[in-house]
N, C-alpha and C positions, 0 to 999 in steps of 0.2 A: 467165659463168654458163651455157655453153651458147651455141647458134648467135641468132642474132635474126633472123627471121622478116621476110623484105620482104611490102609489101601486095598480092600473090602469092599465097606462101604461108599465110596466115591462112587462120585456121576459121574461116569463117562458120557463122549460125544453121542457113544452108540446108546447110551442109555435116554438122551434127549431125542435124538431122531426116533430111537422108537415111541416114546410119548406123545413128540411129537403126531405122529401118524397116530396114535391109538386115540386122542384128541380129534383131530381134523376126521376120520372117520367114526368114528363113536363118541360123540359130543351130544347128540342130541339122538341119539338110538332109542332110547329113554326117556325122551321130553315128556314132563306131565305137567300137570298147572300147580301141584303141590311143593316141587323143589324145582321144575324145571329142567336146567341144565346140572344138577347136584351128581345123579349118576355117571353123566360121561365125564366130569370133571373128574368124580373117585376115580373110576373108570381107568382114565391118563396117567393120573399122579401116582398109583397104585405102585409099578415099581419102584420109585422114588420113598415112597412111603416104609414096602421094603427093608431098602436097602439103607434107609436112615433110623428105622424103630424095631428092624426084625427081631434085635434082641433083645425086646422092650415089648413085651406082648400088650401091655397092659395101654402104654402109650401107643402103640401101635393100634389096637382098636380106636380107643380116644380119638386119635387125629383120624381114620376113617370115618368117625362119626363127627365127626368136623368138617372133611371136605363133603359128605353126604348135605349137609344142609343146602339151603336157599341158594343158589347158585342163578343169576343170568346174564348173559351180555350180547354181543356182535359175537358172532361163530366164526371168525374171524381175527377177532382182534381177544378170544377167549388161548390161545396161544400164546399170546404174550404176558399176559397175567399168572398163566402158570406156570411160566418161565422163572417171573421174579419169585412165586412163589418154592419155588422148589429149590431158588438158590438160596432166599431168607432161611428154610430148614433145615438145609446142609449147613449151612453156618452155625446157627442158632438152636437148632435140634428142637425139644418140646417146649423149651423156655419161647421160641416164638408162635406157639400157638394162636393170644390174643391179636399177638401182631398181625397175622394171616386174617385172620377173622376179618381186621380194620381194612385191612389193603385191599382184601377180597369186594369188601362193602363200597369202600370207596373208589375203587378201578371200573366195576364191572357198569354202572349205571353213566359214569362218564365217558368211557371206551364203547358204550352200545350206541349214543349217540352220535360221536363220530364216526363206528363202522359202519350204522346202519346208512349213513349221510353217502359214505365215499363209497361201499358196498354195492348195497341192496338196492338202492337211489340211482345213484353216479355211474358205479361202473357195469350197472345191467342196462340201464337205460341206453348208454352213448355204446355199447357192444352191442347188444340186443337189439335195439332199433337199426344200425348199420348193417346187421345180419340177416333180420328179417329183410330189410329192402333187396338188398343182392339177394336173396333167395328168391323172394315177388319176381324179380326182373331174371330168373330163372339160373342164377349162377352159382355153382356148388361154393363159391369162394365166401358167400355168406356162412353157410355150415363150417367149413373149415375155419373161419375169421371165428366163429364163437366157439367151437373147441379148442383152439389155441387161446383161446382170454381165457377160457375155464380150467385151462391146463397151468399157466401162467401166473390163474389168482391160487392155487392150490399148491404150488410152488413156493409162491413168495410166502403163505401161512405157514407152511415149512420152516419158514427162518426165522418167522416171529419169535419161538419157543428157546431157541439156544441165543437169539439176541437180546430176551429180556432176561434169561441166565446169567446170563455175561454182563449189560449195563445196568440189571436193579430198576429199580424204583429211579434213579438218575432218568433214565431214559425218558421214562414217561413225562417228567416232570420239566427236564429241556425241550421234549418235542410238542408240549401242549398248547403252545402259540402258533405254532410252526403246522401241527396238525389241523387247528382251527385256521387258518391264515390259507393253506390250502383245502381242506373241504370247502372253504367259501370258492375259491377261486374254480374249483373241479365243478360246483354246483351251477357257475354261470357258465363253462363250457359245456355242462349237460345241456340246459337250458337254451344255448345255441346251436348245437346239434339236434336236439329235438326239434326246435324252429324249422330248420332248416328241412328236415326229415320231411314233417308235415305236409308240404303240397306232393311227395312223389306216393306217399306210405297210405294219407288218404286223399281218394280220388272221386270227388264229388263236383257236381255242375250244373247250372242252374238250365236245361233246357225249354224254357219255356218265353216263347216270342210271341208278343204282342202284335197284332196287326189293327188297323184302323183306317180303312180309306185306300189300299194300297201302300201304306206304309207299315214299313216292318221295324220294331226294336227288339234286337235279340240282348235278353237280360245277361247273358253271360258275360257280354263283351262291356255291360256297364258294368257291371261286377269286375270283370278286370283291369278295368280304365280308375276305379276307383283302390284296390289295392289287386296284385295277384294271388291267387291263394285264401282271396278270404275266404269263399266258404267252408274250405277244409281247415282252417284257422276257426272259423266258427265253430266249428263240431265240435271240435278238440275243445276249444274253451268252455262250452258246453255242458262236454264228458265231466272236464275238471269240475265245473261247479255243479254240475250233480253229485260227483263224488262227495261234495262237502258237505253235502246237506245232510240234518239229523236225517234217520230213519230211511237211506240210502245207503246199499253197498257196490260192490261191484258188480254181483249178480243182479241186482234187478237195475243197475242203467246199462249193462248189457240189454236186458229184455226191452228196456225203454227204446234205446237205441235202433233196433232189431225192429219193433212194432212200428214206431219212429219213421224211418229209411222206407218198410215198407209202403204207407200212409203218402208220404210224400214222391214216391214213385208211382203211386197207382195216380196219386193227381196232375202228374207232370212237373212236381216242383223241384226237384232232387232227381239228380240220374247217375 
């Protein structure tokens, strides 16, 4: 079934946690657009590589020139991938090279999607924005609140690597419902928490009163009688749909925005 492994060459625990780390910190050191993530992936698996082909120079190069290629995924969820892969090896030595190749292909563009969803999305957004706001309102507990989620998510990537060791390809393949069933579920609790952010995070108001005859209508207070918070729910919506637009990034509806805000404060419309 493959080469069998003296008590030498085994993977120790110590030998995953240090991958581990050499991953989660060197994973994308290296990022280019021609392989991407291919060197921190070598990079990781390298003692693994080792300690399965060292005395196999020939295979041992081979599979460095294997995990060198096209490499990309969630920086995050790239942990568990070369968890399973590093157990398929030990098991199956060079006869599972193709096999790696497919799993690699097939893992990393499925698993980007969900990390970047529950990640990059989800859990910066409902951290990130609760942090900023306690910061705004001047209280160190927002700082500390986002170095404990950063500390927290860097932790739990930790565990990714010796749990896809341990479950295989099983894992991924029971949790793929379960994964997606929760990203959806995490994406509308962002989506509420950012709601909710919105009238404290931005702070916009329509000063500007009408008079006519001795009668006054102050625009804000029809503005609130109609929803609270829209105009800072306007902005936001806005932002969004600039963001969408072809030939619109973030920097120039910053600059929009900016020019924007001023425009409408020199006229009294925005304050």
């Amino acid at each position: 079934m493959g080469m069998n492994n003296t008590v030498d060459n085994k993977i120790t625990k110590k030998d995953l946690t240090k991958m581990s780390w050499r991953y989660i910190l060197g994973s994308q050191l290296n990022w280019n657009y021609e392989r991407m993530m291919s060197s921190g992936y070598l990079y990781a698996i390298l003692p693994a590589l080792k300690k399965i082909y060292g005395d196999k120079p020939e295979q041992y190069k081979d599979m460095m020139e294997t995990h060198n290629q096209f490499f990309n995924t969630n920086a995050n969820f790239g942990n568990l991938i070369l968890g399973i892969d590093i157990a398929i090896e030990e098991q199956d030595g060079y006869e599972s090279k193709e096999t790696i190749v497919a799993l690699k292909t097939a893992l990393m563009g499925s698993l980007a999607g969900v990390g970047d969803s529950l990640f990059h999305v989800i859990w910066g957004t409902i951290f990130g924005s609760i942090s900023a706001s306690l910061a705004q309102q001047g209280s160190s507990a927002g700082v500390i609140m986002w170095i404990v989620a950063n500390m927290i998510l860097m932790y739990g990537r930790s565990l990714l690597l010796p749990l896809g060791y341990k479950q295989g390809v099983k894992l991924v393949t029971t949790l793929k419902d379960k994964l997606t069933s929760f990203t959806n579920a995490a994406t509308v609790l962002g989506i509420t928490v950012i709601g909710a952010l919105i009238p404290t995070v931005v702070r916009a108001t329509v000063p500007y009163v009408y008079e006519n005859q001795g009668v006054e209508l102050v625009l804000q207070d029809t503005v609130d009688a109609i929803m609270p918070g829209l105009v800072p729910a306007a902005l936001v919506g806005l932002t969004y749909w600039m963001l969408g637009r072809k030939g619109l990034n973030s920097t120039r509806v910053i600059w929009i925005i900016l020019i924007l805000s001023i425009v409408l404060r020199s006229l009294n419309i925005l304050a």
